[in-house]
C-alpha positions as CSV (number, residue, x, y, z in Angstrom):
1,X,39.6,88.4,20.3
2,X,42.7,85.9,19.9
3,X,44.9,85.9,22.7
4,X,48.6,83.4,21.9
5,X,49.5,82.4,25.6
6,X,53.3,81.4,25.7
7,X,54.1,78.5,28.0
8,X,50.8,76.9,27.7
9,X,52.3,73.3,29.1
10,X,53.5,75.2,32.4
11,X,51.5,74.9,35.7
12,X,50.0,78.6,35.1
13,X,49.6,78.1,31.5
14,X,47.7,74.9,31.2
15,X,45.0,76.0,34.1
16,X,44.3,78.7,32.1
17,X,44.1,77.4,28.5
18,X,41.7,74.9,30.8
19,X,39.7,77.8,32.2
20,X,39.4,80.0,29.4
21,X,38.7,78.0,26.4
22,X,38.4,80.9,24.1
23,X,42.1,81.5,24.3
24,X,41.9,80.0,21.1
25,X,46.0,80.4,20.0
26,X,48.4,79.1,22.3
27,X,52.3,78.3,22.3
28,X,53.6,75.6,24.2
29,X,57.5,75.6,25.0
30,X,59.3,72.4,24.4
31,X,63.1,71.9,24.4
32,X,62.5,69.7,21.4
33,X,60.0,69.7,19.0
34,X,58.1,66.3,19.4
35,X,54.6,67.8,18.6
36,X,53.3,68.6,15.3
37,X,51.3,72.0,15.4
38,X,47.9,72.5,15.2
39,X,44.7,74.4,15.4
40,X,45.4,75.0,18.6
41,X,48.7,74.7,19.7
42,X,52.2,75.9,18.6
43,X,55.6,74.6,19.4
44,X,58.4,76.0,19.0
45,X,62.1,74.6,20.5
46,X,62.8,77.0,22.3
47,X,62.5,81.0,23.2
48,X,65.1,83.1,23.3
49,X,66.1,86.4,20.8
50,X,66.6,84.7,17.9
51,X,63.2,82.7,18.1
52,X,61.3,83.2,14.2
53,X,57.4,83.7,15.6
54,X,57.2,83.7,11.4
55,X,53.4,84.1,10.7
56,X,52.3,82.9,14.3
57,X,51.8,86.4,15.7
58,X,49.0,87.6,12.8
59,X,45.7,87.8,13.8
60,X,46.6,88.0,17.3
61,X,45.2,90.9,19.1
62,X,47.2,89.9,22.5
63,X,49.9,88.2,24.0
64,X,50.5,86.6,27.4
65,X,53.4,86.0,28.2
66,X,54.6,83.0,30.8
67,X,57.2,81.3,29.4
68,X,60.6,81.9,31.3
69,X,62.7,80.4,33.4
70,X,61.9,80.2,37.2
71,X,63.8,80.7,40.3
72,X,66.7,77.7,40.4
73,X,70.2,78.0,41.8
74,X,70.5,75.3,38.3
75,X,70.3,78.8,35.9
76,X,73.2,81.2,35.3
77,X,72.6,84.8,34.2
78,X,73.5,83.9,30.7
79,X,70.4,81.7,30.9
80,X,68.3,84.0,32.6
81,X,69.5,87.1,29.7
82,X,68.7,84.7,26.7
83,X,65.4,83.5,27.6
84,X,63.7,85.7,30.2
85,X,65.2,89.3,28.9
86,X,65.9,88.7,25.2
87,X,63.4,86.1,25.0
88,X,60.7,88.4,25.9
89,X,61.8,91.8,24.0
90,X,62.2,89.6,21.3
91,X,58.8,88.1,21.5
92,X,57.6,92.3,22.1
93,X,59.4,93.1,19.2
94,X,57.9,90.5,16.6
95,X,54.8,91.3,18.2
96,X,54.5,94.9,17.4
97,X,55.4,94.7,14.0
98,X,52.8,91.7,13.2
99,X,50.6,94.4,14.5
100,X,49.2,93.1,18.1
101,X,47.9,95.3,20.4
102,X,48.8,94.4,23.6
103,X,51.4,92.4,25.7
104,X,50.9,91.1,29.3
105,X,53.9,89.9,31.0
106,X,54.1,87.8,34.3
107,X,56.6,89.3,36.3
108,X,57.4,88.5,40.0
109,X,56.6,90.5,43.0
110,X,60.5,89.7,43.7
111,X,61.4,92.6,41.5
112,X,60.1,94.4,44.5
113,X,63.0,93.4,46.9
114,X,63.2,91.6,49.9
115,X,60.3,92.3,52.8
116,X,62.0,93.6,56.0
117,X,58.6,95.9,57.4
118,X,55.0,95.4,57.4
119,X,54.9,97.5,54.9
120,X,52.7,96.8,51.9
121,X,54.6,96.5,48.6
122,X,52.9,98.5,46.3
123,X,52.7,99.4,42.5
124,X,55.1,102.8,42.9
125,X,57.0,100.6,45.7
126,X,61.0,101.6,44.3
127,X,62.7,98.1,42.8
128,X,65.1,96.6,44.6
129,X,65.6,93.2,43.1
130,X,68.0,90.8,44.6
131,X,67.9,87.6,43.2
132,X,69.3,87.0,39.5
133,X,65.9,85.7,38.7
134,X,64.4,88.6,40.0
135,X,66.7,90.8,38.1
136,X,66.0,89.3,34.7
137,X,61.8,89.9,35.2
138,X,63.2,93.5,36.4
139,X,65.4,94.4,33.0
140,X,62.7,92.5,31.1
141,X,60.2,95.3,32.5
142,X,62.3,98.0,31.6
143,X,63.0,97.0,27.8
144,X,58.7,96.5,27.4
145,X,58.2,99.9,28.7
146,X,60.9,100.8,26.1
147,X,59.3,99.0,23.2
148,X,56.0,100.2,24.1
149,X,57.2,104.0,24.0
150,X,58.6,102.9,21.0
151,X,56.6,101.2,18.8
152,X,53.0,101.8,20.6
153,X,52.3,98.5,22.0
154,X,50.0,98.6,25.3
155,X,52.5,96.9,27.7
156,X,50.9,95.4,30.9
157,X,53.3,94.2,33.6
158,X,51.8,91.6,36.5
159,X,54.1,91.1,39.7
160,X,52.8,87.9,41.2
161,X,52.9,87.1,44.6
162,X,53.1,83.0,45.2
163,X,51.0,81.4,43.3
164,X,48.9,78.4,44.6
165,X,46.7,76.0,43.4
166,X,46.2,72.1,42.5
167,X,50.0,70.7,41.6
168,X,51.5,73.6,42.2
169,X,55.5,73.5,41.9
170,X,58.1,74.9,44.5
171,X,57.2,76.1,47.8
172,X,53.4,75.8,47.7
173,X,54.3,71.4,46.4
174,X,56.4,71.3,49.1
175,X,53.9,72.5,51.8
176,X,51.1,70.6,50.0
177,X,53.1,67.3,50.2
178,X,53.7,68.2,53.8
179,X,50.4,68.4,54.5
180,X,49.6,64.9,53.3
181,X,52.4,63.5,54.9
182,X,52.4,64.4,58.5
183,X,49.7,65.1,61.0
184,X,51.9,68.1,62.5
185,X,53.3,71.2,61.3
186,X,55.8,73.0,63.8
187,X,54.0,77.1,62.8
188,X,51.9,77.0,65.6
189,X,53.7,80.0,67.0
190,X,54.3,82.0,63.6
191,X,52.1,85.3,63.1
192,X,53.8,86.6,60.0
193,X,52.4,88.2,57.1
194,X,51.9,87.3,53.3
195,X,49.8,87.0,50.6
196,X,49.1,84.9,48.1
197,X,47.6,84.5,45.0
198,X,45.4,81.1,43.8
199,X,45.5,80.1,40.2
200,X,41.9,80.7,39.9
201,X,42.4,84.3,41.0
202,X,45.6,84.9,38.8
203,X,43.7,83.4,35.5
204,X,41.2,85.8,35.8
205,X,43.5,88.5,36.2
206,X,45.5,87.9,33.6
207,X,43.0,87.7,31.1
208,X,41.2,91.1,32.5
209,X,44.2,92.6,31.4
210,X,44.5,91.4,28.0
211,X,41.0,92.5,27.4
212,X,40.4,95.5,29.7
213,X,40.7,99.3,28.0
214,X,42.5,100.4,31.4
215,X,44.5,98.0,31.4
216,X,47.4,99.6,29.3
217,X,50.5,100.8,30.5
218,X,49.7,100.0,33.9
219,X,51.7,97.6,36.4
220,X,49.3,95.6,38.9
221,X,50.4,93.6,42.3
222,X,48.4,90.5,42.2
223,X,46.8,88.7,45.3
224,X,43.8,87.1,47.0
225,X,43.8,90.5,48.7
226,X,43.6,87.8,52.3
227,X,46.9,88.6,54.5
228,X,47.7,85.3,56.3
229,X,50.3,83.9,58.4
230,X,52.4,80.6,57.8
231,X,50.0,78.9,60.2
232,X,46.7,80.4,58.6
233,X,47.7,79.2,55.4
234,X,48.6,75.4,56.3
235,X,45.6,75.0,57.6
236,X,43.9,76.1,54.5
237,X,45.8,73.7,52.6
238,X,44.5,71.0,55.3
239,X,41.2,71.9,55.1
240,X,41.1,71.8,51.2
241,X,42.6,68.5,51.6
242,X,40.3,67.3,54.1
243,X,42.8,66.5,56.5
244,X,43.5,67.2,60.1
245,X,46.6,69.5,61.0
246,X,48.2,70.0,64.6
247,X,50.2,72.8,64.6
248,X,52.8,72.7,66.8
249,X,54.3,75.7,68.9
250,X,57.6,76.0,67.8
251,X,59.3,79.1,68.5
252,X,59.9,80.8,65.0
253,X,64.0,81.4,66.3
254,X,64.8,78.2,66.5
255,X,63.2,77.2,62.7
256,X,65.0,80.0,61.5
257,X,68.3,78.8,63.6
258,X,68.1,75.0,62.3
259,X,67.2,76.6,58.5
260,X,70.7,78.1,58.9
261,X,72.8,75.3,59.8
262,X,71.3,73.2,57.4
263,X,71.9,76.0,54.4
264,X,67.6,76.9,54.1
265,X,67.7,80.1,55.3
266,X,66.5,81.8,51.9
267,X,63.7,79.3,51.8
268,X,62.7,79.7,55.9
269,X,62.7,82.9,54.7
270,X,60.3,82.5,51.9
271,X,58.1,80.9,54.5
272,X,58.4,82.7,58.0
273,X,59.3,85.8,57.0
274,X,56.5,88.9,55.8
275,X,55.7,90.0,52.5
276,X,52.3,91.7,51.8
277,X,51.3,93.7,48.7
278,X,49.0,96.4,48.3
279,X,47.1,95.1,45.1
280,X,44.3,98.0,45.4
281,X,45.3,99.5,42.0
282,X,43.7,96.4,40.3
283,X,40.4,97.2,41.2
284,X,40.9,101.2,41.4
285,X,41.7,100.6,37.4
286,X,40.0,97.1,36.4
287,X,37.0,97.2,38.5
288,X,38.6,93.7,39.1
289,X,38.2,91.6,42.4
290,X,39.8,87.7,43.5
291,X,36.7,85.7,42.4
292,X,37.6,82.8,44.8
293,X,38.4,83.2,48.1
294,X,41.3,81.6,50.0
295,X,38.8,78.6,50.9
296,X,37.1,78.3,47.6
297,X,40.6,78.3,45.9
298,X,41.9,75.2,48.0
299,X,38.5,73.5,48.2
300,X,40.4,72.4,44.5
301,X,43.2,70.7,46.0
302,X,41.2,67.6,46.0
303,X,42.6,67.4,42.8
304,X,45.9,67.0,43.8
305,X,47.7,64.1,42.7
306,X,51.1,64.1,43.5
């Protein structure tokens, strides 16, 4: 089976080019074409809906889709419409008439909405998407249901919780780099709930569901399926760093108060506040379970180097 992976030099994409050698066509996104293709990797300068995939979609039985643009107050909805909703329909498009089967797409558990219960997320969970990044994976959902009614192509859609793992970017880099830094942590007195999702866990998942018969048509919540707090999961990242971590008993009101005044409320948020999924439906469908646990998955961050 050839699977083309799109964003193959991204933190997601290159772990799992890594881990799954026989992804044997893979598309790295460049803004400028300073590598000459090969056996194994395509470049293209850039994805949006009037990329040419040409002859690069034959023989490929499915896609997976990462390439996009990620949360950033530095993108504006025109950027997020070219590349994350026309670049993908345009991709879906192409696809289906060079005769692939399937198409996964990394979406964000963000579609989803903000958490304000205890509540589970889950796959029949009604969309509520606030952010204009979170809009864009939203519309881009929509239109691949479209094209699959369509045309026929099996569309699967993955809404990703954080994602975690060895030089991992944004909030998980800037924990990590906390961690390393400073001998206390001030969530000693935080008992929210999220989950998570390691890179391990998300690989496998992702290529489950460009192989799996079941996998068609369906939308899956991915996690670790292990609800921790703020607290539970610094210490993890301490531990996988061999490193020891005081956490100090802070009253979460008063980190949320100075996140305000300083203009970090969305990103106190992002770490204080709950969010837990219900990603049941994976199994129930897949037969498919987190192969690493929580600890196993940051036992790796010994390979951190930043």
């Amino acid at each position: 089976m050839k699977i083309l992976v799109t964003g193959s030099s991204g933190f997601i994409g290159s772990h799992l080019h890594a881990s799954h050698p026989e992804l044997i066509k893979t598309l790295r996104f460049f803004n400028q074409s300073c590598v000459k293709d090969n056996s194994k990797f395509i470049v293209v300068p850039s994805i949006n809906g009037n990329t040419d995939w040409g002859g690069r979609l034959q023989g490929i039985n499915a896609v997976i889709h990462l390439s996009g643009l990620a949360h950033s107050n530095d993108f504006s909805i025109e950027d997020y419409q070219s590349v994350n909703i026309d670049g993908v329909l345009n991709l879906a498009r192409q696809a289906a008439i060079a005769g692939v089967e399937r198409f996964v797409f990394l979406s964000t558990v963000n579609v989803c909405g903000v958490s304000t219960t205890l509540t589970p997320f889950s796959k029949d969970s009604v969309p509520n998407p606030i952010s204009n990044y979170a809009k864009s994976k939203y519309d881009a959902e929509l239109g691949l249901k479209r094209i699959a009614k369509e045309t026929g192509l099996e569309v699967v859609i993955i809404r990703s919780t954080l994602v975690y793992g060895p030089n991992a970017p944004g909030n998980f880099g800037v924990l990590t780099k906390l961690v390393k830094k400073l001998s206390f942590l001030p969530f000693g007195l935080s008992k929210n709930k999220r989950d998570f999702i390691s890179i391990q866990n998300l690989a496998s998942l992702l290529v489950t569901c460009a192989n799996h018969p079941s996998a068609a048509g369906h939308t899956f919540l991915a996690s670790d399926g292990e609800t921790v707090s703020i607290k539970d999961f610094t210490n993890a990242i301490a531990i996988g760093l061999n490193k020891k971590l005081i956490q100090l008993p802070v009253p979460v009101s008063i980190m949320r108060f100075l996140a305000l005044v300083v203009g970090k409320s969305a990103m106190a948020e992002q770490v204080l506040g709950n969010l837990q999924v219900d990603s049941s439906n994976a199994q129930e469908v897949l037969g498919w379970v987190p192969p690493y646990t929580m600890e196993q998955a940051m036992a790796s961050l010994s390979e951190y180097k930043k």
